[in-house]
Backbone as CSV, one residue per row, in Angstrom:
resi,resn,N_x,N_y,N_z,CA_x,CA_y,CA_z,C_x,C_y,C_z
1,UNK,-2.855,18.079,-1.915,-3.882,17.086,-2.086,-4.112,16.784,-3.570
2,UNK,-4.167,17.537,-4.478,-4.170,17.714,-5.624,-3.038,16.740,-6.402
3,UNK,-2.065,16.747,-6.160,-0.940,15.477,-6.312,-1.500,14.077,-6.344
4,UNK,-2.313,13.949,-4.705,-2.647,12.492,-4.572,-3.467,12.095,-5.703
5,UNK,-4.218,13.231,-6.269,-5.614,12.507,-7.103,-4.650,11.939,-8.678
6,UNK,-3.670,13.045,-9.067,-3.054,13.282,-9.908,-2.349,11.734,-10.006
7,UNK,-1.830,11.493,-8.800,-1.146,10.332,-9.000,-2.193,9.081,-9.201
8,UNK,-3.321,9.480,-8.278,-4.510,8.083,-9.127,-4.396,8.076,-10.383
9,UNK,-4.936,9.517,-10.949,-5.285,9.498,-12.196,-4.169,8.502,-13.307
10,UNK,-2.839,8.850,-13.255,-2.114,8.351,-13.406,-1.669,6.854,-13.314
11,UNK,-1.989,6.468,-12.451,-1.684,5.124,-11.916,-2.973,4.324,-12.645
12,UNK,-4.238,5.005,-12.982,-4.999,4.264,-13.543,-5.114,3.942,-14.786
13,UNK,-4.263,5.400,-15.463,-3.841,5.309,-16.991,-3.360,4.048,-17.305
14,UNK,-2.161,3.713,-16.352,-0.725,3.200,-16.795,-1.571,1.519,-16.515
15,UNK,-2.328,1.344,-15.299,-2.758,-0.299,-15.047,-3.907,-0.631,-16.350
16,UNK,-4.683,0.261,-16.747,-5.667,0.140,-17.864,-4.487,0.108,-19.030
17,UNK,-3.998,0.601,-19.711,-2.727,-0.173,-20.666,-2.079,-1.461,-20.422
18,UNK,-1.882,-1.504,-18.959,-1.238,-2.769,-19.103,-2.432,-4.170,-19.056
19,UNK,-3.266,-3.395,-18.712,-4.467,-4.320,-18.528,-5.097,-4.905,-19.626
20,UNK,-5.326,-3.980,-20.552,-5.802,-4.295,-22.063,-4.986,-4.731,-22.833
21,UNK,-3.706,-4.552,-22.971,-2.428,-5.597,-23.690,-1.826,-7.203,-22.947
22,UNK,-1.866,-6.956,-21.941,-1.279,-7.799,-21.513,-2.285,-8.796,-20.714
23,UNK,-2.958,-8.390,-19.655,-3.669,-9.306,-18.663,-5.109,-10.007,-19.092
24,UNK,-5.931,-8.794,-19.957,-6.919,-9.447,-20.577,-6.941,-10.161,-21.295
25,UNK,-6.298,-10.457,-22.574,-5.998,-11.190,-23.248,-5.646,-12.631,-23.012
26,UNK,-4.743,-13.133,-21.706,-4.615,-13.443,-21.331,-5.497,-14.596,-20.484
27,UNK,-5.886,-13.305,-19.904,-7.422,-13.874,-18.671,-8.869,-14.622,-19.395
28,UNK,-8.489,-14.077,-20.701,-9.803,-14.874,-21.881,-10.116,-15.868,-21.940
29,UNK,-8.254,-16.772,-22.180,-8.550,-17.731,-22.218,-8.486,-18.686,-21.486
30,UNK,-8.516,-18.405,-20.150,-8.777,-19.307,-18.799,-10.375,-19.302,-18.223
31,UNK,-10.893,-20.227,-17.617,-12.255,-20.254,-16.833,-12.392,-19.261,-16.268
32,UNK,-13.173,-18.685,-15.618,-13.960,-18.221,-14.423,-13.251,-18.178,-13.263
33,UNK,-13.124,-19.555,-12.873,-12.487,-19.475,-11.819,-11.084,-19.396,-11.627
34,UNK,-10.369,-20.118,-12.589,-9.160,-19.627,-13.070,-8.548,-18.344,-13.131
35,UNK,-9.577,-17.384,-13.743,-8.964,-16.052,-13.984,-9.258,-15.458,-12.222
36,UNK,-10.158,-15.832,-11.876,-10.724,-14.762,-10.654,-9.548,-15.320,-9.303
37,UNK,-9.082,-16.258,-9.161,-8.078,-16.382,-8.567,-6.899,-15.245,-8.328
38,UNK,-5.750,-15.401,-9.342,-5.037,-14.802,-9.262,-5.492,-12.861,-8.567
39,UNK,-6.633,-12.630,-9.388,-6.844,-11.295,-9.399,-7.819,-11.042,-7.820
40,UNK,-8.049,-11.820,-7.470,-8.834,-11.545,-5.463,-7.399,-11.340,-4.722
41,UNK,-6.683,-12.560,-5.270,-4.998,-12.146,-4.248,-4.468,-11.144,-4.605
42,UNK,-4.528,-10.783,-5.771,-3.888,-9.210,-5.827,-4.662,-7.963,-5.374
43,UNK,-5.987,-8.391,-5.235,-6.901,-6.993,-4.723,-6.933,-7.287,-3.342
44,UNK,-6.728,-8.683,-2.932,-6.689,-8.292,-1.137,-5.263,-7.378,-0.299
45,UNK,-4.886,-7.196,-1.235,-3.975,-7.004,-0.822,-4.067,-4.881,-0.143
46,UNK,-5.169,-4.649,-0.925,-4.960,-3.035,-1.026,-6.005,-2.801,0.342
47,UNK,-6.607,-3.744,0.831,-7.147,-2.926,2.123,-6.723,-3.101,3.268
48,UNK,-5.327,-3.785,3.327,-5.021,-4.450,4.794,-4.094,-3.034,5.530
49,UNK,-3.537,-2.144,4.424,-3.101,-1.158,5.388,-4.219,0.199,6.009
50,UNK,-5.276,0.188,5.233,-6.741,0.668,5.489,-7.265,0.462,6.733
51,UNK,-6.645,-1.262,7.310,-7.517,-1.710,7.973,-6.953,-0.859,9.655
52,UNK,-5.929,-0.785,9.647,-5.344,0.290,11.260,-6.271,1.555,11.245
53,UNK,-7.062,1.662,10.335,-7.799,3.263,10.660,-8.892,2.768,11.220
54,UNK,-9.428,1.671,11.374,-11.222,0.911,11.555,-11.074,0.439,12.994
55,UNK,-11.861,1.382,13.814,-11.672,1.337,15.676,-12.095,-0.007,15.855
56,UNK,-11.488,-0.355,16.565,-10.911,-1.964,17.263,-10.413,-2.484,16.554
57,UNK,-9.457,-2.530,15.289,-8.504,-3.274,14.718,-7.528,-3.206,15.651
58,UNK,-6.814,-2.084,15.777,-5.864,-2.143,16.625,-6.000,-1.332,18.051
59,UNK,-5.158,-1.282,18.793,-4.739,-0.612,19.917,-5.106,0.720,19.980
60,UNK,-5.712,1.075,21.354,-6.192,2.802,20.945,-4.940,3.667,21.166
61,UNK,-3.999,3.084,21.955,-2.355,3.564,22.630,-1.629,3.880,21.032
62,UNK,-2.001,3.229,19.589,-1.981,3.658,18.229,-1.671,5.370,18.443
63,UNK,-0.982,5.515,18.335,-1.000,7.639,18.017,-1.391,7.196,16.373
64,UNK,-2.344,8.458,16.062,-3.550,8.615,15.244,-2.145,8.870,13.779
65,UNK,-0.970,9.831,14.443,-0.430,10.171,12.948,0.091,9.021,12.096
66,UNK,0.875,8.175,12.959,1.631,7.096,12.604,0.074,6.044,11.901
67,UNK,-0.917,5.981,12.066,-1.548,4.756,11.405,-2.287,5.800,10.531
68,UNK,-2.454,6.696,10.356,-2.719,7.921,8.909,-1.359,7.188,7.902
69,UNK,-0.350,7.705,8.552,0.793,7.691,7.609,1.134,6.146,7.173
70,UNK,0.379,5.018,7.920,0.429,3.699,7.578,-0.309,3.055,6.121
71,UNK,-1.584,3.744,6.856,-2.481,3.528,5.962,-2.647,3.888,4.793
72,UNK,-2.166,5.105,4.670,-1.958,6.042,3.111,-0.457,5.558,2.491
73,UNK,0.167,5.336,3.357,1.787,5.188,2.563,2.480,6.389,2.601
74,UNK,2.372,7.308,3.558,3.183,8.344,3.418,3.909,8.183,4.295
């Protein structure tokens, strides 16, 4: 378990670098709505495999391991 956090930790290092060189800078000099575009389509994107764990999304005939292992990516 200790891995998984490790790999957040990590993964948050590496998007906050690329975030402060590259995307902010960037995102400055566009509107409001301009910038918030691009960045909702890239964040919708992180709860749709979340969403097989939330009772009545899917099928209860679902075996529980296979939509664990969906949802997490393992």
């Amino acid at each position: 378990m200790i891995w998984f956090f490790v790999s957040i930790a990590f993964s948050l290092i590496a998007w906050s670098i690329v975030a402060v060189r590259y995307i902010w800078p960037e995102l400055r000099r566009w509107t409001k709505a301009e910038a918030l575009r691009p960045l909702l389509i890239l964040h919708s994107f992180r709860f749709i495999g979340l969403a097989v764990l939330a009772p009545g999304v899917v099928s209860l005939s679902l075996p529980l391991t296979f939509a664990h292992r969906m949802a997490y990516g393992t």
